[in-house]
Every structure is written in structure tokens, then in C-alpha cells.
C-alpha positions in Angstrom: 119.9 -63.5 -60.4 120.4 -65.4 -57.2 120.7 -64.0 -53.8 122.9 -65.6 -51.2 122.6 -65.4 -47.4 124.9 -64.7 -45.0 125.9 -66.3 -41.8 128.5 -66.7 -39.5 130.2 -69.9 -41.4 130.1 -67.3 -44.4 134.8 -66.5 -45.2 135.9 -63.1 -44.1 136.1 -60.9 -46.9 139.9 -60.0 -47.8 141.9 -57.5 -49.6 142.3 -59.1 -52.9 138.1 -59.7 -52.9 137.7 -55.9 -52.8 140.4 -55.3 -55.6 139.0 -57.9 -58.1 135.5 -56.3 -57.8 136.7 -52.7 -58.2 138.6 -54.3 -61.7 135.7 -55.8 -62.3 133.3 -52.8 -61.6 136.1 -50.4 -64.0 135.8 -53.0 -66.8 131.6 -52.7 -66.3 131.7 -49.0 -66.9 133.7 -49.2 -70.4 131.6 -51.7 -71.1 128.7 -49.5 -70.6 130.5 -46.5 -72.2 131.3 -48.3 -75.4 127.9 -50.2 -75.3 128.9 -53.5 -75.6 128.0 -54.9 -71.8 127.8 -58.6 -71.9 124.6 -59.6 -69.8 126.2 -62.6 -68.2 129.2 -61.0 -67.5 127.4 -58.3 -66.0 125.0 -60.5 -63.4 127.7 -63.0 -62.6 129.4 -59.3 -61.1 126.1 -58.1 -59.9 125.7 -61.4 -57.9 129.6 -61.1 -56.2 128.9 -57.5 -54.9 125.4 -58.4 -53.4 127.3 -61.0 -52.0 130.2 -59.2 -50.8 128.0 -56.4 -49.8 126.0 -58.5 -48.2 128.8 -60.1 -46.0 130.6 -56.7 -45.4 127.0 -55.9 -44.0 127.1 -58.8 -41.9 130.7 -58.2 -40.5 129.9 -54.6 -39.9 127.1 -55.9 -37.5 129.6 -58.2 -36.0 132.0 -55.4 -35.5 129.5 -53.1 -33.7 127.8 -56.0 -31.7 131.8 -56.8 -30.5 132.4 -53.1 -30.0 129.0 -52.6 -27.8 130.1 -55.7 -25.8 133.6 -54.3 -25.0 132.5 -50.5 -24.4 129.5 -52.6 -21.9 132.0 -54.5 -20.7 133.9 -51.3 -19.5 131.3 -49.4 -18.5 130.3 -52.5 -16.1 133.8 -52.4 -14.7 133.1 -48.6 -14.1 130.0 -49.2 -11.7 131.4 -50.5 -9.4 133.8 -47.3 -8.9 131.7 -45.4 -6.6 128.9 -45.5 -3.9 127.8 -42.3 -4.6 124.2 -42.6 -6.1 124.4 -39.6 -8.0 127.7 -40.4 -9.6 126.1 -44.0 -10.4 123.2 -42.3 -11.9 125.4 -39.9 -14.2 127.4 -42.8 -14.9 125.1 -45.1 -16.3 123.4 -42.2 -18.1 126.3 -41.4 -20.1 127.4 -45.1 -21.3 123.8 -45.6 -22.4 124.1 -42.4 -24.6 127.1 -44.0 -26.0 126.2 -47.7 -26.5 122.8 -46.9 -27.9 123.5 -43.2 -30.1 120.3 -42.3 -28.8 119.6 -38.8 -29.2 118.0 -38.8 -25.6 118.4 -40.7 -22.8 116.3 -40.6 -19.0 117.1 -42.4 -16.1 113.8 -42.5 -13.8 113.7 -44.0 -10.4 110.4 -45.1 -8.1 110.2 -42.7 -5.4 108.9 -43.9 -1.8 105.7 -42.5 -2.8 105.3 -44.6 -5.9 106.1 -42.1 -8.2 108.7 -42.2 -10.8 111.0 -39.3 -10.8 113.8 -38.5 -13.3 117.2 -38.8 -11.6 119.4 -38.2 -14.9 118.8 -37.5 -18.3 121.2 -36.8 -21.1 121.0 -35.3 -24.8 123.7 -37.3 -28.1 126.5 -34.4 -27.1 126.4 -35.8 -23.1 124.6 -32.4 -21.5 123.0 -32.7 -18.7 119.0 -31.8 -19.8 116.9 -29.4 -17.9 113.7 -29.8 -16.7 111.7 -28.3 -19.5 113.4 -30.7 -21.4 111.8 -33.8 -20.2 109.3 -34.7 -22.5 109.1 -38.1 -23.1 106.3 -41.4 -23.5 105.2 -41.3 -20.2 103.0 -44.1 -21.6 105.9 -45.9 -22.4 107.8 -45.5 -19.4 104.8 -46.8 -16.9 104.3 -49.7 -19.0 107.5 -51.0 -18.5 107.4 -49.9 -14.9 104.3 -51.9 -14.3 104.5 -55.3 -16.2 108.8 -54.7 -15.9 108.9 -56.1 -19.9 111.4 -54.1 -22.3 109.9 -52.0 -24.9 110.9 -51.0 -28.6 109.2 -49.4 -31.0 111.1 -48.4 -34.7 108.6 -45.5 -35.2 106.3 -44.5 -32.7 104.8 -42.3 -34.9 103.2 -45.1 -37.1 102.9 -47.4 -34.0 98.7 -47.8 -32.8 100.2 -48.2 -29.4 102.0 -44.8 -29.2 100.6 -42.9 -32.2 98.0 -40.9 -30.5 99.8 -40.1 -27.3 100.6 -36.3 -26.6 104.0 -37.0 -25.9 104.8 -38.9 -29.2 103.3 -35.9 -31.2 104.3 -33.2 -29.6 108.1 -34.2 -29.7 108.2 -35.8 -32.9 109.3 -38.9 -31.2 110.3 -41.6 -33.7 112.5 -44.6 -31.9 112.2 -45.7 -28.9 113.2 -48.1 -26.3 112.9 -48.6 -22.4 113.9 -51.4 -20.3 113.1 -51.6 -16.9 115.9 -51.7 -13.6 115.1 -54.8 -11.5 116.6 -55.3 -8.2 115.4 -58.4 -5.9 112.3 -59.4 -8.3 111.1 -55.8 -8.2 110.9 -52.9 -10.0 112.9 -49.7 -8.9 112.8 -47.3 -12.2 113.3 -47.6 -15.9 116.2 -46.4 -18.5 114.5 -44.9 -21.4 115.9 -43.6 -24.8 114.5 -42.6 -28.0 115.3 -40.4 -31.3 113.1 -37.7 -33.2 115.1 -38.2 -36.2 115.7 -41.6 -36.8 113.2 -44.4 -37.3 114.5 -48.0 -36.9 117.5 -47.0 -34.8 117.2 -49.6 -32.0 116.2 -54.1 -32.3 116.1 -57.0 -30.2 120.0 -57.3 -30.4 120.2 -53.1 -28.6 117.3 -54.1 -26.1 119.2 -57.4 -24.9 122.1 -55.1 -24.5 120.9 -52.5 -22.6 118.6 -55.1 -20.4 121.7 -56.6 -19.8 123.5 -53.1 -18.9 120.3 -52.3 -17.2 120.5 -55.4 -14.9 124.2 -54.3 -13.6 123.3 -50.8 -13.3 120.4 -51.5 -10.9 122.8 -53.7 -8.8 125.2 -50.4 -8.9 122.4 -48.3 -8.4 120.6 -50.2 -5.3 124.4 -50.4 -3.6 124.5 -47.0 -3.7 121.1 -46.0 -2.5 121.9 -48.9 0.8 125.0 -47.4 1.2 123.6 -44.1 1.0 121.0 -44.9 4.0 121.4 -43.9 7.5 119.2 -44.9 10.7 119.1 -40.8 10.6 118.0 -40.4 7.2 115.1 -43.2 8.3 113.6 -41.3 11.3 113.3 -38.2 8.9 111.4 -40.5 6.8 109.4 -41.7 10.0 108.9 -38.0 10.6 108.5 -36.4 6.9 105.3 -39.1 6.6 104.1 -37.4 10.3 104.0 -34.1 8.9 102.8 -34.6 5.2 100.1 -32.1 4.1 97.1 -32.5 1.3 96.6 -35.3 -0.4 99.5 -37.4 -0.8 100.7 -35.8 2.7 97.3 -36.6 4.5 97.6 -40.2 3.1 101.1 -40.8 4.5 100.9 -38.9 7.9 98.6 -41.6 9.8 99.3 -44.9 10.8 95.5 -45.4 11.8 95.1 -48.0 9.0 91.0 -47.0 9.4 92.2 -43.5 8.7 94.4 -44.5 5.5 91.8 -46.7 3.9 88.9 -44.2 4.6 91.6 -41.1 3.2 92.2 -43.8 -0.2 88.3 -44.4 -0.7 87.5 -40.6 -0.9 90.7 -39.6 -2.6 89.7 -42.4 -5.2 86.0 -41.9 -5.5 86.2 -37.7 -5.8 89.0 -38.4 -8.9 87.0 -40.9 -10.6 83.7 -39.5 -9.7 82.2 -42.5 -8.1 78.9 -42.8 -6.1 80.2 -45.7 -4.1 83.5 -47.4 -3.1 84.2 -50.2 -1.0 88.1 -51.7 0.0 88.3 -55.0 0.5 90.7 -57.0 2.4 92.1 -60.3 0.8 91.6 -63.2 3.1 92.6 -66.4 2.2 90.3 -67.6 -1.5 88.0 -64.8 -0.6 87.7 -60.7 -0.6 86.0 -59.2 2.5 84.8 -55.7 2.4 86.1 -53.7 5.6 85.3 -50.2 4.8 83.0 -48.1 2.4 82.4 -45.0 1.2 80.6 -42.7 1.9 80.0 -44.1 5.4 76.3 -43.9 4.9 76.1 -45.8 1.7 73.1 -49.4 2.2 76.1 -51.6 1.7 77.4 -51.1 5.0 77.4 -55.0 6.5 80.9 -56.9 5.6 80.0 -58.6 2.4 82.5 -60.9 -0.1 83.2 -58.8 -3.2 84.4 -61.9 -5.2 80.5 -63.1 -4.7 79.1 -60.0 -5.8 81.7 -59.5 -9.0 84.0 -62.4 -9.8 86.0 -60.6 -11.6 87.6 -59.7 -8.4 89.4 -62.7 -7.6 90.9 -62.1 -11.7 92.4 -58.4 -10.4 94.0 -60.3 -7.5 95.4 -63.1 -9.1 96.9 -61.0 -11.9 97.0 -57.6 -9.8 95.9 -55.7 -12.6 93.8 -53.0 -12.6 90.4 -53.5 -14.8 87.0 -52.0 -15.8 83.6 -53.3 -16.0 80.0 -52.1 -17.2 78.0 -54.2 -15.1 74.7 -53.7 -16.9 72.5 -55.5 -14.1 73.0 -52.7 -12.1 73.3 -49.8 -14.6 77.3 -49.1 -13.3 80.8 -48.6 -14.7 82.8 -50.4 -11.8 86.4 -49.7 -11.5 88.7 -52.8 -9.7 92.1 -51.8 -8.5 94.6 -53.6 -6.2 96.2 -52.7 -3.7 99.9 -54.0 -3.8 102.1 -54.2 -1.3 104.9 -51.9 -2.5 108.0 -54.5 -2.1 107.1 -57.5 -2.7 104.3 -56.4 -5.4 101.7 -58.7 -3.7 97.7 -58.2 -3.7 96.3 -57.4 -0.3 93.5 -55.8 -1.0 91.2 -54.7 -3.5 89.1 -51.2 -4.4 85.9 -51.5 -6.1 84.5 -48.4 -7.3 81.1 -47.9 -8.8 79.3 -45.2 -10.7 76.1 -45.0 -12.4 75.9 -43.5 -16.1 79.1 -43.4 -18.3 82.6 -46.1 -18.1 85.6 -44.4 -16.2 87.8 -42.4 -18.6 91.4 -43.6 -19.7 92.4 -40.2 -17.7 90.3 -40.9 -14.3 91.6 -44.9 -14.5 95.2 -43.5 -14.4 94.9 -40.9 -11.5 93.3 -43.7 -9.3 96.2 -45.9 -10.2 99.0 -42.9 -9.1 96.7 -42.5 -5.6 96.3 -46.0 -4.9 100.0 -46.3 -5.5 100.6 -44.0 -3.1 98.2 -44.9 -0.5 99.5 -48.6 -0.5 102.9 -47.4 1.0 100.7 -45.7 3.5 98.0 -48.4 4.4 101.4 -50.9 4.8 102.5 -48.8 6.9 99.1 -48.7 9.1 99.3 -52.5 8.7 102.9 -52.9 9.9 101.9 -50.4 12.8 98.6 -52.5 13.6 100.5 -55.6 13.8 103.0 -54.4 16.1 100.3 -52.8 18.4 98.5 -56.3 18.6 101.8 -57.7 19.3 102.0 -55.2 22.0 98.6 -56.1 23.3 99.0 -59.8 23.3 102.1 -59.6 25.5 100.6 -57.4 27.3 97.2 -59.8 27.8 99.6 -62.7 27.9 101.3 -61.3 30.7 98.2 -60.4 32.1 96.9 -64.1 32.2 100.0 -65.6 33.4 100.4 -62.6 36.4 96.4 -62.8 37.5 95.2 -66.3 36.8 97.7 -68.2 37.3 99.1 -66.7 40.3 96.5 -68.1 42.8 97.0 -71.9 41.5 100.4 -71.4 41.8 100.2 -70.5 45.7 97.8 -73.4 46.1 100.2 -75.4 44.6 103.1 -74.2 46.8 101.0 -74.5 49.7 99.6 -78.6 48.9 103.3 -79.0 48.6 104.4 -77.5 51.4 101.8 -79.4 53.8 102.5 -82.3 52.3 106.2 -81.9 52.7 105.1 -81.7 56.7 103.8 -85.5 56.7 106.2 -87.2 58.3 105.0 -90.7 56.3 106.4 -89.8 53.0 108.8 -92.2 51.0 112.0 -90.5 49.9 111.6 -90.3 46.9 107.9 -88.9 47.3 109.3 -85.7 48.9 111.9 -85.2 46.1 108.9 -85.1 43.5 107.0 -83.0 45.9 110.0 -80.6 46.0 110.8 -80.4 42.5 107.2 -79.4 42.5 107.7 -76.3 44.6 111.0 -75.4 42.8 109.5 -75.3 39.4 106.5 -73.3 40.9 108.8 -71.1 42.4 110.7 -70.5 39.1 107.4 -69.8 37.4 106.6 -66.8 39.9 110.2 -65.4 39.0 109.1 -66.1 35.5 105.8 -64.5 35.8 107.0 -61.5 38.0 110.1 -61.1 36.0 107.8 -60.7 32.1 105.3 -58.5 34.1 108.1 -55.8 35.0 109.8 -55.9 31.2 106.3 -55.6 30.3 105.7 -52.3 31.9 109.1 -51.2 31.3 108.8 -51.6 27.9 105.1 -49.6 27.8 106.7 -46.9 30.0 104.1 -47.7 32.5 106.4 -49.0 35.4 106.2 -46.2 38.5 108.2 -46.1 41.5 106.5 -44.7 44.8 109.1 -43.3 46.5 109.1 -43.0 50.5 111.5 -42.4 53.0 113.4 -45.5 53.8 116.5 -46.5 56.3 119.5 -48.3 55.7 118.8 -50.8 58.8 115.1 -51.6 57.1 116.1 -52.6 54.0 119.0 -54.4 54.6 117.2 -56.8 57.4 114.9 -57.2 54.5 117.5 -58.2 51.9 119.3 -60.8 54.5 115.8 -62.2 54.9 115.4 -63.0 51.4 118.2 -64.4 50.8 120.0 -66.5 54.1 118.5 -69.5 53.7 119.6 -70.2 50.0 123.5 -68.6 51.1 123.6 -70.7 53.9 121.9 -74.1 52.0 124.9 -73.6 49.7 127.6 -73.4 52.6 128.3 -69.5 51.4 129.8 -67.3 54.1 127.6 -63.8 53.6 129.6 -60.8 55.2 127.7 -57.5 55.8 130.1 -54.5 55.8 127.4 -51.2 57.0 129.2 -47.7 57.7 127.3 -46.1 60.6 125.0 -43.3 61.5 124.2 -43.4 57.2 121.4 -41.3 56.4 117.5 -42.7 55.2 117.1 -42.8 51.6 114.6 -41.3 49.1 113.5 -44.5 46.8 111.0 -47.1 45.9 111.5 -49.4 49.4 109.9 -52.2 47.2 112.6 -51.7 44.1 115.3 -51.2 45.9 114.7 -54.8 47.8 114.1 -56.2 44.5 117.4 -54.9 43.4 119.7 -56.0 46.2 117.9 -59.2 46.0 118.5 -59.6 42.8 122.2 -58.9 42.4 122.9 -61.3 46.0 120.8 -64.5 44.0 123.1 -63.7 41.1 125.9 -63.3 43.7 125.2 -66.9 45.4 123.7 -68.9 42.5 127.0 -68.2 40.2 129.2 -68.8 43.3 130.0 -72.6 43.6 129.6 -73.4 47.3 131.6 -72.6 50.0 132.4 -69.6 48.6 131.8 -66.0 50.4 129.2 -62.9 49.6 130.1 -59.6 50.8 127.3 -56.6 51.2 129.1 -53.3 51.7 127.1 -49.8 52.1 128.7 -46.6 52.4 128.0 -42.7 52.3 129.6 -41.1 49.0 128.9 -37.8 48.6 125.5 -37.4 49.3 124.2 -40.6 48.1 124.6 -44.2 49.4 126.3 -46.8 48.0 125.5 -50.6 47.8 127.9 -53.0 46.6 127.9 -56.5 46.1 130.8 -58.7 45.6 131.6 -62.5 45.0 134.1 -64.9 44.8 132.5 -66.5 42.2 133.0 -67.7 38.4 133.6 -63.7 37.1 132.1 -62.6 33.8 134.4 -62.2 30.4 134.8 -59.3 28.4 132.6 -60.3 26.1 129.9 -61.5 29.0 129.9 -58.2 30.3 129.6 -56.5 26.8 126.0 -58.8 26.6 125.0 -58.4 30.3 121.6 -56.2 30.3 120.3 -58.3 27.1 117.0 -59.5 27.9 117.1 -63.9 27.9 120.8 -64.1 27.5 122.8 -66.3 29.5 126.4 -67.3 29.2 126.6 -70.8 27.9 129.4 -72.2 30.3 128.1 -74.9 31.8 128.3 -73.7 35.3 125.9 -71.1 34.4 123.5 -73.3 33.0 123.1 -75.3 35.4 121.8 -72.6 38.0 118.0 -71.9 37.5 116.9 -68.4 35.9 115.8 -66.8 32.5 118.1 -63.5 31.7 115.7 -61.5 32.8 116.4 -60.4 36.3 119.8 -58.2 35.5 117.9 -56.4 32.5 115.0 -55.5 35.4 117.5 -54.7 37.7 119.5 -52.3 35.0 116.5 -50.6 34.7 115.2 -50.2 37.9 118.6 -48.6 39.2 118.6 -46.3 35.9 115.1 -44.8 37.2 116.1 -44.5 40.6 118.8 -42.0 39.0 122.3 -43.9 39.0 123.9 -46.4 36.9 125.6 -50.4 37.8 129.2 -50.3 38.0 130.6 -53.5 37.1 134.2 -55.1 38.0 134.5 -58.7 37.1 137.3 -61.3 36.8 136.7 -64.5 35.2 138.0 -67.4 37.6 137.8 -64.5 41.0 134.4 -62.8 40.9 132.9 -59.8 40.3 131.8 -56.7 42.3 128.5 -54.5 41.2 127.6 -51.0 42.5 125.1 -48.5 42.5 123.8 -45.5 44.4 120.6 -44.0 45.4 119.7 -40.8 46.8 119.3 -39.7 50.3 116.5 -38.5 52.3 118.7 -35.3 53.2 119.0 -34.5 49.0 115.7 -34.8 48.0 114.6 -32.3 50.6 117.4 -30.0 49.7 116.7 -30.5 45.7 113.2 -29.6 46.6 113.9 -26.7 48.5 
């Protein structure tokens, strides 16, 4: 007796099929009851029910593969529903119940410690479990965390991968399957499902399903969790990993990155009980070693791990964690990388060493948890570093350009300028000599202007505040600024009220200020226009005002003035000299001396900026 195989070219099985084989199958059993069953008769029928059985089988598959497809297909619609992660979560919990008949079903996500934490979880009849419910193959679930590759097992029971693990025992655990959620090329949790009862209940055909589910619900999950994220919610992260206590608090509550790797070396070497520990630093082909522990150990110069144990440059390349017996030196050595948490790239490497017996299965796994933990923390002392050695090459570059080139600049200014005074010179001999001077001149703008966003930016700019008069500082301000008004054919109008009292402020500042707004005032002016300096007593502070007929700022230009390096990109504009600097140092400046710019412009008529700052007579009354 033949058995035939079934495909997808095989008919359909109809009606009249099933009623000729129940005829058949009533003429078999008076056959058998009168005892005169033909043999050929009877395997010719034995061989069409295998065969019909065989393709009802096959249809019934067909039918429950097009059934899972539609219900995925409408749970898929679903997700996109709602923004609210928990409603997600619950969400995708319940379809998976009903597209896999699982008995249980757990939804765990990564936490932003590393740790996976179960955000759902569902028994057959859709209740919500409780905590004491959750016992499931943690081994299972971390596997597929870590190497992100779906796992099924038909009977974990019998399975040497699972068979001996507490969790498989304990709950009778039969089938199983987990596939991870994958957002971006990473990793953010894993859908996990099993049965005590039945053994075979899930194949390749239910894991493609719910990898495919599992694909849209981590797009519907991560959607939620961005949408779900405040600039608020952030600083209470910033401040949660300030404030952390014990072990996983003390590793996430510095951003020393000496502190964090010296916290993850002793954390690591007390769980796995190891003499020695050195982290390592991947640099380029090689690992250096930048810290050790304990701090007194004999390997305390840098050294290249990958030249004392090869194997290291393995555990980067693959970033997985291994153990060695290195029988040279009579140690178990542990290697464990140190990923960077979103990306999941090797940046460093922990190498710890013990003499006597091999790290235990238990010990391994703990120093993978801390080290998973402490890798958010050391990129955070990383991030922090950078930024700080950001800070302090501006701050150095700055330095440079303000100190040593300051005195070849006023050499240069002054060659040019004596040479300007030799009456011999060709034409066009003075115009390279003078675009010489302007372009030195624009650097000490340049130079002054990074110096003071510098120090405003580090909080260290200080105003010295004096007693100052109206008269001294406005002879000042015409000083600077006549020649260029007048070179420009500018009339400049000086409207003073009288008798004004002396002001409390930074004279220096304050000069830098005015001057600063009456450039702007002139150099976006096209000639032969006027400039009009107004000072008044309101209240009891003094007003400045300065006021053009020039080319007037937009709405949208005055929205951006302040931004440090913007300019509007008219052409007039750009064809004055500067380097959006001076208004954002001039903002500033006003907002310490205590009062605000109050802009008026019109594109096409000019624009009108004022400010106040505090008199003599106030201060000594605030004081008293």
C-alpha cells in the first residue's frame, strides 16, 4: 500500500469525495461483519482515506495558516490605534495569546539599566498574570535577547539545552517559543510564550509568524515609548542616575568615567571572586589597559591585553563574553565586553583572573548583568568626558587665539599703519596695505567676540561695577564710532535729557554695548542715512536707545536675532563685515546688567533697540 503526498497542486477535496468514502467505509464494515472482506477492495479504500485524510490535513493547515494571516493582519491594523505604551503592550499581549493558543504569554522589555523587565503577560483565558506568576526560561529569554535569534523548542523537557534548567522543571514547561523585538538593528525586549501541557504546539511556520507580528509590534511599541518621552521625563533621568544608591545606583550616579570603571572592576571581581581585574580600552587593532584592580596589583604600567591573551581581540570582534584556563599561569580568566548599549558596539574589554578553579555558570552570568549595567554608566562618563574636552579645547583655543596672537596682530596693525604714512606708495600698494589692517581688525573682533561667548558660556564672565556718568560714556561711544558714521556719509544725532543721574554698571560693558548696537546701527544702514542716540530717565533707571534708518529686520529675522553665527542672508547684509556674534554678546551683557533689548523693526525703515540700566541713586537705596 502506497502512500501519496500532498501539496499545493493536490484538487480540493469536495462533497461527493466524502460521501463515496463513507459508502465505501459502510460497505467495509458488512464486509467485516459477514467475513467476507475482499483484500484488494479493502487497500484500494485504505489508500483513498490516507489520501483524503491526508489532503484534509493539508487544507486544514492552509485554513489555519490563512486564518493566522488575517487575525495578524488585524491585529497589525490595531497597533497603530494608540500611543499609549501600556495600551500597546496589552495590545500586542492579547493577539499573541490568540494567534499562538499559547497557554502563557510575557512581554519583557530592556530597561535603561540593561535589565529586562516584564511589561505584560497574559494566561489562554486573557488575565492579566501576577507577579508570582512569572516563572518562565529566563535562559531562554536572554538568549534571544543577546544573539536577537528566535527560539523553539517542541519539548523543553527532553531538550539538552533547557532540560536541566530550574525554570523548565519547576513549571513543567513543555513548548516554547521566543522571538526577540528589534527596533533600529537593536534589541529592545523579547515576546515569549510556552505551554505545560502540550508538546509540539509551535514550528517554523508559528515563529515566522510571530517574528513577523513581533517586527510591527516593536515599531508600535518604540512609537509609543518616543511619544511617551518628555525633555521633563529626561532630566529626571539626568537626576535619578545622580542620586542612585548601592550597587547599580553607585554605578550610575557618577559621570567620573575613572570612578565608573574603578566602581565595575570591583563590582565584577567581588561577584566572581577574582584576584585581579584589568579594563581595557579598545584603540584602533589593539586593547590598552587603563585601569586595574585592586589599585596595588604589579600590573600597574598600561600594557596591550590582546598581547598578553589573544583571545581578546576574538571577545571584541564577536562581543561575546568567554572563559579561559590559562594553564601558564595557573588562572581561570574571565573576558567580557563592554558594549556600548545602542549601537551594541565593543569599546572595551574586562579581563578578570583568578587562581584555582574556572568561574562558575552562576558567577559568569552576574558579571554579565553588572557589566550590562555599568556600560550605560561608563557611556555616560564617556559622553561627559568628551564634552568636557570639548569644553577645554575651546576654552584653550580661545586662549591661543586671545594671548598669542594678539601681539602679532598689533604689530601687524602697526607695520601697516607706518607704512600707510610713506608718502611713496603706489596706489594700489596702500589698498593691499589696507585690506591688511581691515582683516586684522576683523580678527580682534573675532578674537574678542569668541573670548566673551567663551566665558559666558562657562559662567565665568564678571562685571565690575562702578559709578559711572552719562556725559563719560557717551563721549566714549561717539569716539568709537564717528569716524566709521561719518566715512559712510551717516548723519549721527545725539538726543541727551539733562541733569540724568550717574549709573551703577560695568563702564567697560556698557561701552561695549552701545558700541555694538551703533556698528550694527551704521554697518546695516546704506550711506547717507541717519543714527539717532537717545538717553532718558524712566523711572529710576536710564534708558539708551538706538535707532536707524536702515534695512529693518523681518519677523522671522528678529525671531533668529540672539543666535550665535547667524546672519540674514540678504545680500545687503552680507556684504557688511561681522560674524553673528556681537548681538548674542550684547543680549547677554544687557541681561546681566539686569534689563532686557526691546526691539522695534520695519523691514525697508529701520529699527529702534532699547535697554536700561540702573542708577547710582538705586543701588544705594537697594542697598540701604
Amino acid at each position: 500500500m502506497s502512500v501519496t503526498s500532498t501539496s499545493a497542486n493536490s484538487p480540493p477535496v469536495n462533497e461527493q469525495e466524502i460521501i463515496n468514502m463513507r459508502q465505501n467505509l459502510h460497505l467495509l464494515r458488512a464486509q467485516v461483519q459477514t467475513g467476507r472482506v475482499e483484500s484488494a477492495f479493502l487497500d484500494k479504500q485504505l489508500e483513498k482515506l490516507i489520501d483524503l485524510l491526508t489532503r484534509v490535513h493539508f487544507e486544514h493547515k492552509q485554513y489555519r495558516k490563512h486564518s493566522r494571516l488575517e487575525g495578524l493582519y488585524n491585529v497589525i491594523s490595531l497597533l497603530g490605534s494608540t500611543l499609549d505604551l501600556q495600551e500597546v503592550l496589552d495590545l500586542v499581549m492579547d493577539s499573541i495569546i490568540k494567534l499562538t493558543r499559547a497557554e502563557r504569554g510575557f512581554l519583557m522589555l530592556r530597561g535603561d539599566d540593561g535589565q529586562l523587565e516584564v511589561r505584560a503577560a497574559r494566561h489562554f483565558d486573557q488575565q492579566t498574570l501576577t507577579g508570582d506568576k512569572f516563572q518562565f526560561s529566563r535562559t531562554v529569554v536572554y538568549e534571544v535577547l543577546d544573539t536577537g535569534v528566535p527560539i523553539i523548542t517542541t519539548n523543553a523537557a527532553e531538550d539538552p539545552r533547557y532540560a536541566d534548567q530550574a525554570s523548565v522543571i519547576g513549571g513543567s514547561l513543555r513548548s516554547i517559543m521566543a522571538v526577540p523585538l528589534r527596533v533600529r538593528m537593536r534589541v529592545i525586549g523579547v515576546i515569549y510564550v510556552d505551554n505545560s501541557a502540550i508538546t509540539g504546539l509551535f514550528d517554523e511556520s508559528e515563529s515566522e509568524m510571530l517574528s513577523t507580528y513581533a517586527a510591527q509590534a516593536a515599531v508600535a511599541i518604540d512609537n509609543a515609548r518616543l511619544f511617551s518621552v518628555t525633555d521633563q521625563q529626561l532630566a529626571a533621568r539626568v537626576e535619578e542616575l545622580k542620586q542612585m544608591s548601592g550597587m547599580d545606583l553607585r554605578l550610575n550616579e557618577t559621570l567620573e568615567l575613572d570612578k565608573a570603571i574603578t566602581l565595575t572592576l570591583e563590582f565584577a571581581c567581588r561577584i566572581a571572586q577574582a584576584d585581579i581585574g584589568h579594563y581595557g580600552m579598545v584603540q584602533g587593532d589593539h586593547i590598552m589597559t587603563i585601569q586595574n584592580y585592586p589599585s596595588g596589583t604589579e600590573d600597574t604600567q598600561p600594557f596591550l591585553l590582546d598581547r598578553l591573551y589573544p583571545q581578546a581581540r576574538e571577545v571584541v570582534a564577536y562581543g561575546e563574553m568567554q572563559i579561559m584556563r590559562d594553564e601558564v599561569r595557573a588562572q581561570s580568566v574571565m573576558f567580557v565586553p563592554i558594549l556600548r548599549p545602542r549601537e551594541k558596539t565593543v569599546t572595551g574589554l574586562l579581563v578578570l583572573r583568578r587562581a584555582g578553579s574556572v568561574f562558575s555558570g552562576e558567577q559568569r552570568e552576574m558579571v554579565g548583568r553588572v557589566v550590562l549595567r555599568a556600560a550605560i554608566a561608563i557611556e555616560n562618563a564617556q559622553l561627559y568626558a568628551a564634552v568636557q574636552a570639548a569644553d577645554r579645547a575651546k576654552s584653550e583655543f580661545v586662549g591661543i587665539v586671545a594671548h598669542d596672537l594678539k601681539v602679532p596682530m598689533t604689530s601687524i596693525l602697526g607695520y601697516a599703519d607706518l607704512t600707510l604714512m610713506d608718502g611713496n606708495l603706489q596706489v594700489e600698494q596702500e589698498h593691499y596695505l589696507e585690506r591688511i589692517r581691515d582683516t586684522v581688525r576683523r580678527m580682534e573682533r573675532l578674537v574678542s567676540d569668541l573670548a566673551d561667548i567663551s566665558r559666558i558660556e562657562n559662567g565665568q564672565f564678571f562685571m565690575e561695577e562702578t559709578r559711572v556718568t552719562v556725559d563719560d560714556i557717551i563721549q566714549a561711544v561717539r569716539d568709537n564710532i564717528i569716524t566709521e558714521v561719518r566715512r559712510r556719509n551717516h548723519a549721527y544725532i545725539e538726543h541727551i535729557e539733562p541733569n540724568l543721574p550717574d549709573m551703577w554698571v560695568d563702564y567697560y560693558r556698557l561701552l561695549q554695548v552701545l558700541t555694538n548696537l551703533l556698528s550694527n546701527a551704521y554697518k546695516y544702514t546704506p550711506d547717507g542715512g541717519a543714527i539717532t542716540l537717545s538717553v532718558r530717565l524712566r523711572g529710576d533707571r536710564i534708558e539708551f536707545s538706538v535707532v536707524d534708518t536702515g534695512i529693518g529686520l523681518s519677523q522671522e529675522a528678529l525671531e533668529k536675532l540672539g543666535t550665535k553665527f547667524w546672519r540674514s542672508n540678504d545680500e545687503f547684509t552680507r556684504s557688511q563685515p561681522g560674524t553673528g556674534l556681537g548681538y548674542a554678546i550684547t543680549s547677554s551683557l544687557v541681561e546681566q546688567m539686569g534689563g532686557v533689548i526691546e526691539v522695534d523693526s520695519e523691514v525697508g525703515k529701520g529699527s529702534k533697540f532699547t535697554f536700561t540700566i540702573e542708577t547710582y541713586k538705586g543701588q544705594v537705596e537697594l542697598l540701604a
